[in-house]
C-alpha positions as CSV (number, residue, x, y, z in Angstrom):
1,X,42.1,195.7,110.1
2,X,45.8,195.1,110.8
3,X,47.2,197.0,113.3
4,X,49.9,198.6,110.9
5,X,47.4,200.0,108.6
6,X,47.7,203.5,107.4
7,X,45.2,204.7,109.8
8,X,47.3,203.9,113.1
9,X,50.4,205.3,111.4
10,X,48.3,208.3,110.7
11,X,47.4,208.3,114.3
12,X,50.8,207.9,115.7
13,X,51.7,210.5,113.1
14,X,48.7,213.1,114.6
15,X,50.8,212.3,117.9
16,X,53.9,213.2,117.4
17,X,53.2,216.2,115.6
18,X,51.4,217.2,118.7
19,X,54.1,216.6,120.9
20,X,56.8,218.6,118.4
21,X,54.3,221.6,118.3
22,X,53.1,221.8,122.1
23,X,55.5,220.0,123.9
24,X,55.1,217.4,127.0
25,X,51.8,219.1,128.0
26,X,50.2,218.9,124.8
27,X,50.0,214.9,124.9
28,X,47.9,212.9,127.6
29,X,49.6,210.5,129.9
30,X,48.5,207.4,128.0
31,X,49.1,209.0,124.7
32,X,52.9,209.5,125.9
33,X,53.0,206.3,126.5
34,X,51.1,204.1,123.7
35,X,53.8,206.6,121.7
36,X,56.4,205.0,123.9
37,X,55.3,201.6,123.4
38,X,54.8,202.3,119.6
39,X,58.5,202.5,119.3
40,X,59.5,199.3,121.0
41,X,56.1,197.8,119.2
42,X,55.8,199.2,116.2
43,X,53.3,196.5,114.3
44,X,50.9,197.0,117.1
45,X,47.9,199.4,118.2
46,X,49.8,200.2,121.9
47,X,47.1,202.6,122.8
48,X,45.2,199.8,125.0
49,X,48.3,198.3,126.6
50,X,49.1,202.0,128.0
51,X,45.9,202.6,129.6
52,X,46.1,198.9,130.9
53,X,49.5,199.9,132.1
54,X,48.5,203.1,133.6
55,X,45.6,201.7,135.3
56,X,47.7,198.9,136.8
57,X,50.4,201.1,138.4
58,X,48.6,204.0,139.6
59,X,49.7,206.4,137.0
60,X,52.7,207.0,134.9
61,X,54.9,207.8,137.9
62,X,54.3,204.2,139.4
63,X,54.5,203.3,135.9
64,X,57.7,204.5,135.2
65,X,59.2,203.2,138.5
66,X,58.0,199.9,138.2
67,X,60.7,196.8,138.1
68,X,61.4,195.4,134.7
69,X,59.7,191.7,136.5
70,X,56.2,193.8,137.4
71,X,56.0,195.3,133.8
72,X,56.8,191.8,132.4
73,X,53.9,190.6,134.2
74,X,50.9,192.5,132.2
75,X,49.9,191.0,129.7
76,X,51.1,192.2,126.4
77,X,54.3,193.6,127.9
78,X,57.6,191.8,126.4
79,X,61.5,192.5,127.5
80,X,61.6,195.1,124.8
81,X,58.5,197.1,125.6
82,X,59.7,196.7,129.0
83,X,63.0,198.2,128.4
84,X,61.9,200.8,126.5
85,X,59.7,202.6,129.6
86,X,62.8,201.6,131.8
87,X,64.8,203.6,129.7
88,X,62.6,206.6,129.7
89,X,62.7,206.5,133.7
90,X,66.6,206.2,133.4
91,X,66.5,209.2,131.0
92,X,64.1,211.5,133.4
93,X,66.3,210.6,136.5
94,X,69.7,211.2,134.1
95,X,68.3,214.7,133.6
96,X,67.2,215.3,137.2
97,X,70.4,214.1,138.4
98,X,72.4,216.4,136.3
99,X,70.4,219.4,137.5
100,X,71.6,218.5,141.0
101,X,75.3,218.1,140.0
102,X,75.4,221.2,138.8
103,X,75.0,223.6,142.0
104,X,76.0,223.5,145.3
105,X,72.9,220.8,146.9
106,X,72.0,222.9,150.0
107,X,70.8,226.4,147.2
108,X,69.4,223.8,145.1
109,X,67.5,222.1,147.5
110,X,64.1,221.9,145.4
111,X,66.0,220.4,142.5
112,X,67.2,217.6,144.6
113,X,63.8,217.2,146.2
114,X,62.8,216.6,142.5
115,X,65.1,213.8,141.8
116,X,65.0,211.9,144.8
117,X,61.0,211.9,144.6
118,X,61.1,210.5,141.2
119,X,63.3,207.7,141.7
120,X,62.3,206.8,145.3
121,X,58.5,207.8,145.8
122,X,57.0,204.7,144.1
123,X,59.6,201.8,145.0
124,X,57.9,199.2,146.5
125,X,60.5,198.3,149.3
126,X,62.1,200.7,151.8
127,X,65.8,201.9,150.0
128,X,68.3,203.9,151.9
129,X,70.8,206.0,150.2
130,X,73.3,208.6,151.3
131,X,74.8,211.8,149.8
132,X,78.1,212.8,150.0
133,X,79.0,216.3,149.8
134,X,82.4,218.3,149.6
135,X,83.0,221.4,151.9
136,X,81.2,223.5,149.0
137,X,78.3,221.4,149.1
138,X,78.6,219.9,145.5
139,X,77.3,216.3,145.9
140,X,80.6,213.7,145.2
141,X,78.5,210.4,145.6
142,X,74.9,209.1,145.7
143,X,74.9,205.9,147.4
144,X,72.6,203.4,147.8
145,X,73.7,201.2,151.0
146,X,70.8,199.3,151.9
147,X,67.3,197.6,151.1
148,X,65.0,197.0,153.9
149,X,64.0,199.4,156.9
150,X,65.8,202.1,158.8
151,X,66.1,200.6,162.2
152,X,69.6,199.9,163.9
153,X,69.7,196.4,162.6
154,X,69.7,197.4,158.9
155,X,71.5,200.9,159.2
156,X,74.4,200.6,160.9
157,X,76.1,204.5,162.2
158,X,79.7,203.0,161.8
159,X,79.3,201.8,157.9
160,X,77.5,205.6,157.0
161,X,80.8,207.1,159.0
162,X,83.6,205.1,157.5
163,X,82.4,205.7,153.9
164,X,81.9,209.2,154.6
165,X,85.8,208.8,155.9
166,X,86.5,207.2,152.9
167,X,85.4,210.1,150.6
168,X,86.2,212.8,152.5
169,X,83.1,213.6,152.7
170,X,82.4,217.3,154.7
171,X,78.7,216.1,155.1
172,X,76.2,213.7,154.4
173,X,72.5,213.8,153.9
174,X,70.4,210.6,154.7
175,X,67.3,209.8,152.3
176,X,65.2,206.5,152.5
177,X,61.6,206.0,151.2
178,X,58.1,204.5,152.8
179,X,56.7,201.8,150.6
180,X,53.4,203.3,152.6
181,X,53.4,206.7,150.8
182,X,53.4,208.4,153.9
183,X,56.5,210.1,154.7
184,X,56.3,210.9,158.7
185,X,59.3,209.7,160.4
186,X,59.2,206.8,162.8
187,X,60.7,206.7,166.1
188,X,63.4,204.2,164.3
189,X,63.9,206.9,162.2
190,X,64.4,209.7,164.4
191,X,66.7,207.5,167.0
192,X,69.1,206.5,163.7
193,X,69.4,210.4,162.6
194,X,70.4,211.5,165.9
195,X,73.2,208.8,166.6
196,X,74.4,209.3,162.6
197,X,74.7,213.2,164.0
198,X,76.3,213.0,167.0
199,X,79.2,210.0,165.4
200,X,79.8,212.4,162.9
201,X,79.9,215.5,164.9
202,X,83.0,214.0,166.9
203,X,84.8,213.6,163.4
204,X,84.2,216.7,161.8
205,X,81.3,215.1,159.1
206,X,78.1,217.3,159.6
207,X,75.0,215.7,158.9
208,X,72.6,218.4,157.1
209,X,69.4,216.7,157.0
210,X,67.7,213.4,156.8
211,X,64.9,213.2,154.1
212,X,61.8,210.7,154.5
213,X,60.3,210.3,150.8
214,X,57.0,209.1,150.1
215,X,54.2,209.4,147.5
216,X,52.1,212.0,149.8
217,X,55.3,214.6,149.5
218,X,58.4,214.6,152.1
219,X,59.5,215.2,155.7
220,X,62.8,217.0,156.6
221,X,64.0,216.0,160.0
222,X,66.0,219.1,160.1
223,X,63.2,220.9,159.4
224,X,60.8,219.3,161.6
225,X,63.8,220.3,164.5
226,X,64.5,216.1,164.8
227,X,68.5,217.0,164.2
């Protein structure tokens, strides 16, 4: 049987009707995705290759926020399937973003939890970013300034200061992820939030938290009583 005989396009067709009457919930993981796939290839039963998929990054979350190279690397994945779960991710964050845009960050705090889990939880290298805020709070920037870890060598207090400068940024939030899924903060961590703090306090930038991310939840240094 070929695989675009009537009874996979019936299949696909049982599928999306699903998803128009009952929404995200009413499909399983691997059925959003062989639908996914179906699109990118449509000649093809996909419903294999996203349980293979699944299976291989831990879920659709590792899925999703896998690199173009790692999907390339299952077998059965092309540039185009490939792209088109990379464009779904850029699509999720796009809308998570947005939702963060739109208030002031500090009463939207969950919302920005949200987003910066989905893009940073899974990432198989440590990435630090930084937020800029305006005096009201409303996020200016999102920055990604390095790759690597969070110790002095790699995050250096005078380059998160002079951008902040730069902006006019009233305040700054620090994120960075741990490959390990555990989000507790190291002593590296810790050391680096205080110095970013007390440079910034002597200029008037206010640094309102530092965020750990990992894929076992989060750690707020503020919170924790770090800053």
């Amino acid at each position: 049987m070929s695989a675009d005989t009537p009874d996979n396009s019936g299949h696909r067709a049982r599928l999306r009707q699903r998803l128009f009457e009952g929404g995200p919930d009413a499909l399983l993981d691997h059925e959003l995705i062989e639908y996914l796939l179906a699109l990118a290839i449509p000649r093809r039963d996909t419903k294999p290759l996203a349980k293979a998929l699944l299976a291989e990054f831990g879920g659709i979350a590792g899925l999703l926020t896998a690199d173009a190279e790692a999907l390339a690397r299952v077998d059965g994945m092309g540039e185009t399937s490939a792209a088109a779960l990379k464009t779904a991710h850029a699509a999720a964050l796009r809308l998570l973003r947005g939702q963060v845009a739109e208030r002031p960050v500090l009463a939207n705090w969950q919302a920005l939890l949200d987003y910066l889990r989905a893009d940073m939880a899974h990432h198989a290298i440590e990435r630090v970013r930084v937020l800029h805020l305006n005096s009201k709070n409303m996020l200016i920037r999102d920055e990604l300034m390095w790759t690597g870890s969070t110790d002095e060598a790699a995050v250096h207090v005078r380059e998160v200061i002079r951008r902040a400068i730069d902006l006019g940024s009233a305040a700054i939030i620090l994120v960075h992820n741990h490959p390990s899924g555990d989000p507790s903060p190291s002593r590296a961590d810790i050391d680096i939030t205080r110095n970013i703090a007390e440079a910034g306090k002597r200029l008037g930038i206010a640094l309102h938290d530092h965020v750990v991310i990992g894929t076992q939840g989060h750690s707020s240094l503020r919170a924790m009583g770090l800053i």
